[in-house]
C-alpha positions as CSV (number, residue, x, y, z in Angstrom):
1,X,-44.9,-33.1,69.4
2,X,-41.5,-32.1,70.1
3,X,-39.1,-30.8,67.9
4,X,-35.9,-32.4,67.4
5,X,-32.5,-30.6,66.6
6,X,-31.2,-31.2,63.4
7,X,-27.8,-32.6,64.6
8,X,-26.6,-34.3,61.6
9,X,-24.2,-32.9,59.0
10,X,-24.9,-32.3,55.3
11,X,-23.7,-35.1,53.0
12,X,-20.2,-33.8,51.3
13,X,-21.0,-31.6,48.1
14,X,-20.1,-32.3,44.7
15,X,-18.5,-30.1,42.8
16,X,-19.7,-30.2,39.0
17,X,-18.1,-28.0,36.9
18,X,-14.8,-29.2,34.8
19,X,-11.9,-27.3,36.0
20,X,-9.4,-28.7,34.0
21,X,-7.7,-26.1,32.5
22,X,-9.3,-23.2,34.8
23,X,-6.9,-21.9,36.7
24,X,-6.2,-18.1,36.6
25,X,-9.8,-17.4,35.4
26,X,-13.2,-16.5,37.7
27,X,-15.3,-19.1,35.7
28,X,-19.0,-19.9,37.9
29,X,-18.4,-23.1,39.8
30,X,-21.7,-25.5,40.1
31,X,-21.7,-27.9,43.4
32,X,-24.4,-29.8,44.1
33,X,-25.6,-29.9,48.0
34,X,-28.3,-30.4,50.5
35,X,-30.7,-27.8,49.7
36,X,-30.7,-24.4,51.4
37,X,-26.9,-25.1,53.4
38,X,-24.3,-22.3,52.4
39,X,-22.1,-23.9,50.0
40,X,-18.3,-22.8,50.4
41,X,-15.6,-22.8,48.0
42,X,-11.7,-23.8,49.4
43,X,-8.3,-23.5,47.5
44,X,-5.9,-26.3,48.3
45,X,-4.8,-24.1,51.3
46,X,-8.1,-24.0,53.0
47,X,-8.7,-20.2,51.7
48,X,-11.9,-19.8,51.0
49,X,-12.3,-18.8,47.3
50,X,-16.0,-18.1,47.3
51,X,-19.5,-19.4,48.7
52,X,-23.0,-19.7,47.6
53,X,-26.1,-21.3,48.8
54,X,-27.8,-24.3,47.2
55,X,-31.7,-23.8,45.8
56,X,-34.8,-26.0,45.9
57,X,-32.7,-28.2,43.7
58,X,-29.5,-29.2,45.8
59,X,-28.0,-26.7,43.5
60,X,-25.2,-23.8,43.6
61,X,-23.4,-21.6,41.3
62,X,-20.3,-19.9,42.5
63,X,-18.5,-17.5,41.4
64,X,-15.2,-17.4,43.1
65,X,-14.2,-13.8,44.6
66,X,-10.3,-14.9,43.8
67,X,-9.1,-16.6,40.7
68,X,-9.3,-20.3,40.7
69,X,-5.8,-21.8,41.9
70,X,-3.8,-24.8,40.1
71,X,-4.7,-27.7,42.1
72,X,-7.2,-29.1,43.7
73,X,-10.4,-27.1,44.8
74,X,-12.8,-28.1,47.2
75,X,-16.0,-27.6,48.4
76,X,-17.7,-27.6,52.5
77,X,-21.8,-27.2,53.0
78,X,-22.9,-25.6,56.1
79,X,-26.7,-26.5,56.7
80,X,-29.3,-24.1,58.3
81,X,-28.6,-25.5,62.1
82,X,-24.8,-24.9,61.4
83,X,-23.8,-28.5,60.8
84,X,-20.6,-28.4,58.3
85,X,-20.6,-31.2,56.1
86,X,-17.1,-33.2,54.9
87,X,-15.2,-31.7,52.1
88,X,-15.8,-32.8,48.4
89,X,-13.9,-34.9,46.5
């Protein structure tokens, strides 16, 4: 049986946690991803704010090494084979 290369990216991640009203504070950030992929953390800039890896469960908490920005905040997973998935919504 031969082995086939995982090829395909992660789906996007989701990022649960309400950050309305957030900003300027370190507050734990739970994304939901495929299980095991390193789950990053981007400010609306593209600097990344902090990254984790998603459990068993598909799920994360991260706790950003900067303070959480005003605006938008998103999220990239990168799965074991190094396939880097959209970013979330």
């Amino acid at each position: 049986e031969k082995a086939t290369e995982d090829t395909k990216a992660p789906a996007k991640p989701e990022i649960k946690t309400d950050l309305t009203d957030k900003a300027g504070t370190k507050t734990p950030v739970e994304v939901t991803a495929e299980p095991g992929s390193k789950v990053e953390l981007f400010d609306k800039d593209g600097n990344k704010i902090g990254e984790g890896v998603a459990d068993e469960n598909g799920k994360a908490t991260i706790t950003p090494t900067k303070e959480l920005p005003a605006g938008d905040v998103t999220a990239k997973a990168t799965d074991p084979a190094g396939n880097v998935s959209e970013p979330s919504d």
